[in-house]
DSSP file (Angstrom, degrees, kcal/mol; ACC not computed):
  #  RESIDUE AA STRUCTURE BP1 BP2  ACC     N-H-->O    O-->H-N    N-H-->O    O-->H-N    TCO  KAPPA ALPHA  PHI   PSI    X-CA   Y-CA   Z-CA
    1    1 A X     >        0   0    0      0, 0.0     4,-1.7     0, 0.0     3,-0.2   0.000 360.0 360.0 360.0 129.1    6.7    3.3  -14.4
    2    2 A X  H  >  +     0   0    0      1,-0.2     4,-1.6     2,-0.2     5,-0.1   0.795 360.0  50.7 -39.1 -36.5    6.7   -0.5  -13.5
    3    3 A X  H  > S+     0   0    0      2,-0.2     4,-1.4     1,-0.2     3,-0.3   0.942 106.9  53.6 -84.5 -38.3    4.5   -0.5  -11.0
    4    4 A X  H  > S+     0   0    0      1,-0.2     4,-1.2     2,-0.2    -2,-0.2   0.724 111.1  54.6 -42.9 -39.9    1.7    1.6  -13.2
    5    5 A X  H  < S+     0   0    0     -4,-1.7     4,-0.4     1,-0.2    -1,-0.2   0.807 104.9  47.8 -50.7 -52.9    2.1   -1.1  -15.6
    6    6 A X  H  X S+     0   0    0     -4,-1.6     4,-2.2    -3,-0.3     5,-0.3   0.722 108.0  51.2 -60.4 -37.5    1.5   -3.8  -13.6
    7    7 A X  H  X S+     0   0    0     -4,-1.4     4,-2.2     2,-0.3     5,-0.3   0.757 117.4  38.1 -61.7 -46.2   -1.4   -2.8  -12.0
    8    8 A X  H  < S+     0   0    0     -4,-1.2     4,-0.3     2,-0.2    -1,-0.2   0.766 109.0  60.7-100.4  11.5   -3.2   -1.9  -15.3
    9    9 A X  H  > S+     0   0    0     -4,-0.4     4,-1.5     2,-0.1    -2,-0.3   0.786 118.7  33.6 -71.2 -44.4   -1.7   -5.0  -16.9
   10   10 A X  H  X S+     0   0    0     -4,-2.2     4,-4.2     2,-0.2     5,-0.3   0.943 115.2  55.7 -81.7 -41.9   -3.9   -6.8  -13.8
   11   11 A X  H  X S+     0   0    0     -4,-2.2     4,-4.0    -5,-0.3    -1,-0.2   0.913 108.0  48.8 -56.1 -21.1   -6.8   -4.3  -13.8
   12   12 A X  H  > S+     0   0    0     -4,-0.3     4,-1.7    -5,-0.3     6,-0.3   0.916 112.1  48.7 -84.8 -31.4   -7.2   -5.1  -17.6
   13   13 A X  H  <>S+     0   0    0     -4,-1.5     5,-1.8    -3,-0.2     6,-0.8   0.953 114.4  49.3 -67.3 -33.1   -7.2   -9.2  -16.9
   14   14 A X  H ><5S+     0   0    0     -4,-4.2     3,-2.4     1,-0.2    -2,-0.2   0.997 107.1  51.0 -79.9 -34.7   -9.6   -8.5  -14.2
   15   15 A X  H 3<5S+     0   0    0     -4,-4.0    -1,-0.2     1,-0.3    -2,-0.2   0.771 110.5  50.9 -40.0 -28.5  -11.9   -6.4  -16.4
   16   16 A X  T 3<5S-     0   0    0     -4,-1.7    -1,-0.3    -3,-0.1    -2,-0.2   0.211 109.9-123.0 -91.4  15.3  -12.0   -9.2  -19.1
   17   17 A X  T < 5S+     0   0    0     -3,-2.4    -3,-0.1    -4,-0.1    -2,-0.1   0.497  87.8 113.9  13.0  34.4  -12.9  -11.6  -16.6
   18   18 A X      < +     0   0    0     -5,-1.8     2,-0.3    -6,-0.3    -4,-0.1   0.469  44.8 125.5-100.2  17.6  -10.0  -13.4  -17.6
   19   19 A X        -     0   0    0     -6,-0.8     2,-0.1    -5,-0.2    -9,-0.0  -0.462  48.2-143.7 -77.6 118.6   -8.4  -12.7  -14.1
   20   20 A X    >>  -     0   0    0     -2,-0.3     4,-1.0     1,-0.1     3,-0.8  -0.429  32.1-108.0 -85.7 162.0   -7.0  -15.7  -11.6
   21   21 A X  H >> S+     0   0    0      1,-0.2     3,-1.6     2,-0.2     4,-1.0   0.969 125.5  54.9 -38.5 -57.0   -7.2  -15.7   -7.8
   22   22 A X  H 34 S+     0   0    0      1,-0.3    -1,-0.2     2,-0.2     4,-0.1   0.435 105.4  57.7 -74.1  -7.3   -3.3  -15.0   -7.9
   23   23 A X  H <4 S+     0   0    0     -3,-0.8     4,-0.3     3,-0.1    -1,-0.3   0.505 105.3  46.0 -69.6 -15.6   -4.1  -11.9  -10.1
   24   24 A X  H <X S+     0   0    0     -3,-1.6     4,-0.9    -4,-1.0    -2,-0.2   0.741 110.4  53.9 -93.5 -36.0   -6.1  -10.7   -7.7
   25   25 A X  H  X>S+     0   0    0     -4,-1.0     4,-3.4     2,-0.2     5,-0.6   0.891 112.1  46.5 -53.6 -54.4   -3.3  -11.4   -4.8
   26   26 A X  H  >5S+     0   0    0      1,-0.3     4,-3.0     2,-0.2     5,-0.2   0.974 105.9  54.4 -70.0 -32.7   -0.8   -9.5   -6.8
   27   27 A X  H  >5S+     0   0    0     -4,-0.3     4,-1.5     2,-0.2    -1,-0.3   0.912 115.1  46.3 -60.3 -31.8   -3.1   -6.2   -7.7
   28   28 A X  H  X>S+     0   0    0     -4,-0.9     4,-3.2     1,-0.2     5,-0.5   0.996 119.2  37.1 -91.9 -43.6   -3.6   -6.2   -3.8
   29   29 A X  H  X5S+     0   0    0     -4,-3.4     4,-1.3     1,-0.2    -1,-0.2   0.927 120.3  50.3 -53.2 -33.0    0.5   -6.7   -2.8
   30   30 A X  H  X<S+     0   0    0     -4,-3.0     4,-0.5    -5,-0.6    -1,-0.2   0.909 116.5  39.4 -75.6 -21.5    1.3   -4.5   -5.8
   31   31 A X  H >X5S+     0   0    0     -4,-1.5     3,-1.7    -3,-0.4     4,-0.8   0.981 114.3  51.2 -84.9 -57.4   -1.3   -2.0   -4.4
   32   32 A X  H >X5S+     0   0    0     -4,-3.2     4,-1.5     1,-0.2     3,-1.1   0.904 106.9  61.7 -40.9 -31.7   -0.3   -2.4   -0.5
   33   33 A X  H 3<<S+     0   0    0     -4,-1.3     4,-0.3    -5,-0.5    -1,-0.2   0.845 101.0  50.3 -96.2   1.9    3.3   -1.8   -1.8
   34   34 A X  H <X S+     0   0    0     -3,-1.7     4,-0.9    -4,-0.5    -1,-0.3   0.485 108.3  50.0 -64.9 -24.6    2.4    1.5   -3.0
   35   35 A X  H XX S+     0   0    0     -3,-1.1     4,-1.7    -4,-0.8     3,-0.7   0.921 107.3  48.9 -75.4 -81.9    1.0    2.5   -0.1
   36   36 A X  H 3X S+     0   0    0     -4,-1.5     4,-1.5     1,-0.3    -2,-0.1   0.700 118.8  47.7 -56.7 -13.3    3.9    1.6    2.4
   37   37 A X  H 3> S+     0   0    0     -5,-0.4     4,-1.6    -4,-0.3    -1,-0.3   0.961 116.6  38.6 -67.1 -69.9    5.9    3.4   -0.2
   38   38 A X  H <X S+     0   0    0     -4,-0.9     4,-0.8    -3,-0.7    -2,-0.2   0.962 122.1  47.2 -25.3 -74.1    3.3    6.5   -0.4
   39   39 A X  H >< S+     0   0    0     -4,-1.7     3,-2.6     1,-0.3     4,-0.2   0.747 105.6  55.2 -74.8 -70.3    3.0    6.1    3.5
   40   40 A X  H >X S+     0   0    0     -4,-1.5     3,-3.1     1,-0.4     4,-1.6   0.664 108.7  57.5-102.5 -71.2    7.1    5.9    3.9
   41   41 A X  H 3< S+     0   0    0     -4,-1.6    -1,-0.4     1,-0.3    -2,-0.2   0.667 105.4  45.8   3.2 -75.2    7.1    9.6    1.9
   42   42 A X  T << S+     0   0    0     -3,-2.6    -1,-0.3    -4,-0.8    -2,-0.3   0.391 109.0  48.4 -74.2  -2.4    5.2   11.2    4.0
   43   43 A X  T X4 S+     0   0    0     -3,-3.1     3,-3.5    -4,-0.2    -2,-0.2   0.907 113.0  56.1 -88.9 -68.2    6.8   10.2    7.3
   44   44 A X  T 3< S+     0   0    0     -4,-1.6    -2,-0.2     1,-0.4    -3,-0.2   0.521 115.0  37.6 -39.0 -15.3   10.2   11.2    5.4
   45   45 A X  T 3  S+     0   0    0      1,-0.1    -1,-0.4     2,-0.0    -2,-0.2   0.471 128.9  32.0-122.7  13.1    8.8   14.7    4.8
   46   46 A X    <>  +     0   0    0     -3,-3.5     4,-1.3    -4,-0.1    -2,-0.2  -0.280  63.0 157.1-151.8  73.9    7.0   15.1    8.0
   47   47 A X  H  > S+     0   0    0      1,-0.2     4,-2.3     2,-0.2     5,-0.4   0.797  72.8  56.4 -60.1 -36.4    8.9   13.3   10.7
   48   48 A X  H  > S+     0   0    0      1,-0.3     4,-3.9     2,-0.2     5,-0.4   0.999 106.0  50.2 -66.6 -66.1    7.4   15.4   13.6
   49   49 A X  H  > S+     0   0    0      1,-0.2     4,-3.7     2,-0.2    -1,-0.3   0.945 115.1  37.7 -25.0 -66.0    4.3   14.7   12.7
   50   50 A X  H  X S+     0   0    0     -4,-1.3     4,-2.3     1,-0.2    -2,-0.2   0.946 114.0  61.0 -68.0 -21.5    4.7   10.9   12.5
   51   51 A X  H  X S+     0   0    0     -4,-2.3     4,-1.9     1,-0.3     5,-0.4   0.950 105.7  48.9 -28.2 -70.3    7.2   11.3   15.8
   52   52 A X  H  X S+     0   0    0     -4,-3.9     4,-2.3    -5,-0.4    -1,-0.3   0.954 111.0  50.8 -67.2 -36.0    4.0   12.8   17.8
   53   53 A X  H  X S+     0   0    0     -4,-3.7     4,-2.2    -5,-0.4     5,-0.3   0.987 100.4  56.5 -39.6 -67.9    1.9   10.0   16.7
   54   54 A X  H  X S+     0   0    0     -4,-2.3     4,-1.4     1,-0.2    -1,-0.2   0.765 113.5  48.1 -25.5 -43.2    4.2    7.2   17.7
   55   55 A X  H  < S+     0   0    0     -4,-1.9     4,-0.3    -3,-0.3    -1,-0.2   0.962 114.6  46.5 -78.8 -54.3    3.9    9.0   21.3
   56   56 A X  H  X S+     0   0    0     -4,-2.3     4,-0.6    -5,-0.4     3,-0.4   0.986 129.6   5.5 -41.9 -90.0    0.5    9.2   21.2
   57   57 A X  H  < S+     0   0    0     -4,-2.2     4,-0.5    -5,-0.2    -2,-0.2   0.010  99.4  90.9-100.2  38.5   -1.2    6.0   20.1
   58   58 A X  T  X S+     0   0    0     -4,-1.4     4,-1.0    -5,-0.3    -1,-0.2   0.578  91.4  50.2 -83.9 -10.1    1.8    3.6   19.8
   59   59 A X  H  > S+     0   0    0     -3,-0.4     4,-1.9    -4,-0.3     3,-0.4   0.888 116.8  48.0-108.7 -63.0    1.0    2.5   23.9
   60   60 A X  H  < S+     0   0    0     -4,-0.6    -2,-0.1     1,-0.2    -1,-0.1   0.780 105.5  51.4 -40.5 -29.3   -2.8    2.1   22.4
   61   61 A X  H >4 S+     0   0    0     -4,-0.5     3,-1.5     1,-0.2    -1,-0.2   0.892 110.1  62.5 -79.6 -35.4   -1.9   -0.1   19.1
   62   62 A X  H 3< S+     0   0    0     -4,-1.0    -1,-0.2    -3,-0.4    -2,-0.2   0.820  94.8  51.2 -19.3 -57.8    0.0   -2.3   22.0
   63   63 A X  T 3<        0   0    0     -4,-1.9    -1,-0.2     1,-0.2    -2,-0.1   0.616 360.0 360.0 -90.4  -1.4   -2.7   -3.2   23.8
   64   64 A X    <         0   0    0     -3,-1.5    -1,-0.2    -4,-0.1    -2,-0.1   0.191 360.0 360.0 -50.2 360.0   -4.6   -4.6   20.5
């Protein structure tokens, strides 16, 4: 997988301390985009769920 690649292709720069700021940027987008990906999964197999959230604390994240 691409994304497995990248991630230890950066993990391995940072271990050797041969790792740039903008190596460190891209492990964290490449990791966030795993997530909203992950996240995006589990709303797609359990819509009700995320449905009753939304109802719930969407009027709270608002007022943030």
């Amino acid at each position: 997988m691409e994304l497995e690649s990248k991630v230890t292709e950066i993990l391995m720069k940072h271990d050797s301390d041969k790792s740039l700021p903008l190596d460190r940027l891209s492990l964290i987008k490449t990791r966030s985009s795993e997530f909203i990906r992950k996240l995006n999964q589990i709303i797609e197999k359990f819509p009700d769920v995320h449905q009753w959230y939304i109802e719930n604390y969407h009027q709270d994240l608002s007022d943030t």
